[in-house]
N, C-alpha and C positions, 0 to 999 in steps of 0.2 A: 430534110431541111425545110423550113419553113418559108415561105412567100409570104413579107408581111407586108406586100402591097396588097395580097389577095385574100382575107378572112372569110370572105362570102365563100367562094372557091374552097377553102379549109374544112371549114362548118361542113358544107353541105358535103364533101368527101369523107368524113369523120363519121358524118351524124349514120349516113348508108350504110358505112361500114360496121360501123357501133351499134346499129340499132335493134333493141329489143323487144319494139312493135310484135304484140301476138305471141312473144314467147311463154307467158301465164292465163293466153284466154284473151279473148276483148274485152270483159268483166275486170278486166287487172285494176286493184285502186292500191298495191304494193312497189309495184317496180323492185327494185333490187333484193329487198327487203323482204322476196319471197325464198332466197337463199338461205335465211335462219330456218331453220328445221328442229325438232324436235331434240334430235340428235345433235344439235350443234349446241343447244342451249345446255345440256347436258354435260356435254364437252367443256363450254364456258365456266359451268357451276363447277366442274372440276376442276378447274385452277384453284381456288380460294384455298390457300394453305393456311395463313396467318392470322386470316381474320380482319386486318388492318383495311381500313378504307379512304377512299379521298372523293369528294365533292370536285367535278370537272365545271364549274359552271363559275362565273363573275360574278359578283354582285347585280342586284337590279338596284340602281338608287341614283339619284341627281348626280351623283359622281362618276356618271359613266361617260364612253367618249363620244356620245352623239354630237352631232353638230347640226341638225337641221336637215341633210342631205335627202331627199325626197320626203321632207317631212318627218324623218325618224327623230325621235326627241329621249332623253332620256327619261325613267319612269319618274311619275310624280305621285308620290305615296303621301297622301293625306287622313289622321287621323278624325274617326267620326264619332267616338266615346274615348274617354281619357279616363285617368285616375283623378285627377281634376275635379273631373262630370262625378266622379264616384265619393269621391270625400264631401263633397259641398252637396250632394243628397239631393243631385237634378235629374238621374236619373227614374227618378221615380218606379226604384223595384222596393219588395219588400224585403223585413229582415236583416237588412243592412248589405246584400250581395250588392257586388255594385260588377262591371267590366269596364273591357276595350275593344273598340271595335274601327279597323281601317277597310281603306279601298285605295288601288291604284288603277291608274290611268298610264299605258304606256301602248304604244307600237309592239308586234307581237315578236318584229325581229331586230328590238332596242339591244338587248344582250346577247348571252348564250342560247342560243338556238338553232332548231334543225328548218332548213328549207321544204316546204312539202314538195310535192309534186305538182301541184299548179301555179309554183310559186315564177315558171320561168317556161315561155313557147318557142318554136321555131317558125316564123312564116306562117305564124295563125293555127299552128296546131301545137296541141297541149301534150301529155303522157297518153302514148300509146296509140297515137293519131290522131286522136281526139278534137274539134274543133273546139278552139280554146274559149271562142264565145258561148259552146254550148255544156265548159267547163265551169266557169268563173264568172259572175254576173254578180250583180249588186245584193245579190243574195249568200254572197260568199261562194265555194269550190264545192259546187253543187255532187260532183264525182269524187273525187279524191283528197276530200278534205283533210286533214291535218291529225282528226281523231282517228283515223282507220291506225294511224301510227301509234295509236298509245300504248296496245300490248304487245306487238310482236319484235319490239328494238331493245330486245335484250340477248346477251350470246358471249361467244368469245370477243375483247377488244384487246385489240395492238397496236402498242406505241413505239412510233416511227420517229425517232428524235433526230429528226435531220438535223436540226440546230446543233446538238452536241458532236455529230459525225460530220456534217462537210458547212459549218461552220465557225466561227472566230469565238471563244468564252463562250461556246452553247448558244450563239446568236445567228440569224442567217441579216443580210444587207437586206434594205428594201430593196424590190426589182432582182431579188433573185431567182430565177425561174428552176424549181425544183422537178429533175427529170426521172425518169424512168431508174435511170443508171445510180441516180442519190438516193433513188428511194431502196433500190436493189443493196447499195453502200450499207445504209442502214437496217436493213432487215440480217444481210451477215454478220455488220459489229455487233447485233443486238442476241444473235443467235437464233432468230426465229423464224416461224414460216408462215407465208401471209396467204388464203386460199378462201375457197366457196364459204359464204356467211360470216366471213370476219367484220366488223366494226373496225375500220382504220382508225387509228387517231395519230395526225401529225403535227408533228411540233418545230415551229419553226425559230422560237423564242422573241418573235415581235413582239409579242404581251410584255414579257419580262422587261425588254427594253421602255416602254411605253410606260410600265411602272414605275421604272425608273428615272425617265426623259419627260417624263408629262404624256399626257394622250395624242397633241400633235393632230397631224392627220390620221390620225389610225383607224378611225373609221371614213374607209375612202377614199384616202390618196394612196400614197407607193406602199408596197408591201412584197416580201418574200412570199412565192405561192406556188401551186402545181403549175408547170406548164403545159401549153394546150398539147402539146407531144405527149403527156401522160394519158390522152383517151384512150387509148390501146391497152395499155396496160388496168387502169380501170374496169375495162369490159371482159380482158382476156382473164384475171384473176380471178372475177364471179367475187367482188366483195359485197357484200352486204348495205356496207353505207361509209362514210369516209367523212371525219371534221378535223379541223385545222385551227389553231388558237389566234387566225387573222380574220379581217373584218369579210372577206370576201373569199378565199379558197384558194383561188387561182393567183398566180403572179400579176401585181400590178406596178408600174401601169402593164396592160396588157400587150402582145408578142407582135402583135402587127399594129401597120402606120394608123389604122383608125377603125379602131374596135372597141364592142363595151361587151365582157365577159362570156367572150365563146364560151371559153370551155363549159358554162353554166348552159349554153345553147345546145350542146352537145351532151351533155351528163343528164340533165332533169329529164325534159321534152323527149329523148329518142332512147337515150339508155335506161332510162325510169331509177335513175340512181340517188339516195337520200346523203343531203351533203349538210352537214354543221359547221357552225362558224363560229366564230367570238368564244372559243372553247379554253378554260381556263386549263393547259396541263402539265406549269410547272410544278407544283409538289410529284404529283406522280410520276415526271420525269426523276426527281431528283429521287422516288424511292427506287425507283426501276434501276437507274443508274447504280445505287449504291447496294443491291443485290442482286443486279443482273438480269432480273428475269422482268420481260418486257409485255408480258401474254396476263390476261386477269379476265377476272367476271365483270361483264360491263351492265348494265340495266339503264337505257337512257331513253324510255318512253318521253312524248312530249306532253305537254299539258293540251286532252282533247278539245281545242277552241273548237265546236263546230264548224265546219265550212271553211275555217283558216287555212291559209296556203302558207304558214308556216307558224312555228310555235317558241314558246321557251321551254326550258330543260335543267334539270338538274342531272347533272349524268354519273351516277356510283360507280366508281370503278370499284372491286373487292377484288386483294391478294390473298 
């Protein structure tokens, strides 16, 4: 049972208990994500039956639900050659070729994206003990930048539809704190088994609502999420990495009287655990749903920003 006068207290019994300091080397710039093995990506490739694929990722475009919140904005995509530029003969090539050519401007974690490993510290220390200043500096994530993830996040992924199992029309309520026991719920309804190097992916159905409702607070305010009780189970499963189609992961608002995102104090920093967010996965809910089978090839490298402590994603899932 939770003390939600006591978060400091929480954390810091969590983070001891959970912590995977030195289990890959002091060298570690992986954290969980050194559970994909060879062997497991093999296993993941082995699912593809059908051939059929889905895109887990939102859109990047003005229409997303930033609101400013420490400055995240939505992307602004500005065209720098047009068809325009190419018919009226300003571009100055020869032969008549003419193009197009854009550039965006966006925050790395405006959309769908994975959190690095320096994205979040406990008490001034970073993944793996690391002192976070000698992490993270105006030079970007000097250690564990964002690109060391770009080949090794692909494997088996499993969708955990808690929205369709412990809530109302495949919805969960904001503020509902998703436990150990809903996620166990779901893994039976679904028939599947969740272990060393899996790719979580849970679904809560906030998006869907939000598509629905307008954006709201969706990035940022109340939200259906893991509750801080789920560290244990996090750490005792050995998965891999674990994303959520909410703005933040964890249930919000958050479990105690005044807290801003333990469970992220407790998952990044001590357990070296790679977490995504903003993850689009209803289609693939509704095909899972509609043949049952909840397990697929997942591929969802991030785009290697140098030094980024976190990225965007387009994440394939293949049946």
């Amino acid at each position: 049972m939770l003390d939600r006068t006591d978060p400091e207290g929480a954390i810091a019994e969590a983070a001891a208990k959970y912590s995977n300091w030195g289990r890959w080397g002091d060298d570690d710039v992986l954290g969980t994500v050194n559970f994909i093995d060879e062997a497991k990506r093999r296993e993941g490739a082995a699912l593809v039956r059908r051939g059929v694929s889905f895109s887990l990722s939102q859109r990047f475009d003005m229409n997303g639900p930033q609101k400013g919140w420490r400055r995240r904005t939505n992307p602004v995509h500005t065209m720098l050659d047009t068809g325009t530029d190419a018919a009226l003969g300003n571009q100055g090539f020869p032969h008549g070729i003419g193009g197009a050519d854009d550039v965006v401007a966006m925050p790395l974690q405006c959309s769908t994206q994975w959190d690095g490993l320096g994205h979040i510290f406990d008490h001034g220390k970073a993944w793996n003990g690391r002192p976070a200043e000698k992490v993270v500096t105006s030079d970007g994530d000097l250690v564990t930048g964002i690109e060391h993830m770009a080949a090794p996040v692909a494997g088996r992924g499993v969708l955990l539809d808690v929205g369709r199992v412990a809530g109302e029309d495949g919805e969960l309520p904001d503020g509902f704190a998703i436990t150990e026991e809903h996620l166990q719920a779901a893994i039976d309804a679904h028939g599947v088994t969740v272990g060393r190097g899996d790719i979580v992916c849970v679904r809560t159905g906030q998006l869907t609502r939000a598509r629905r409702d307008g954006w709201g607070d969706y990035a940022g305010g109340p939200a259906p999420g893991l509750s801080f009780t789920t560290a244990g189970w996090l750490h005792r499963t050995e998965i891999a990495a674990i994303a959520t189609d909410t703005w933040g992961f964890e249930v919000r608002p958050n479990e105690f009287d005044d807290a801003f995102q333990p469970l992220h104090q407790v998952a990044i920093p001590n357990m070296g655990l790679l977490i995504g967010e903003l993850w689009d996965l209803d289609a693939l809910a509704a095909d899972c749903a509609a043949d049952g089978v909840h397990e697929f090839w997942l591929a969802a490298g991030p785009i290697p920003v140098t030094g980024a402590v976190g990225a965007p994603v387009n994440p394939i899932a293949v049946k």
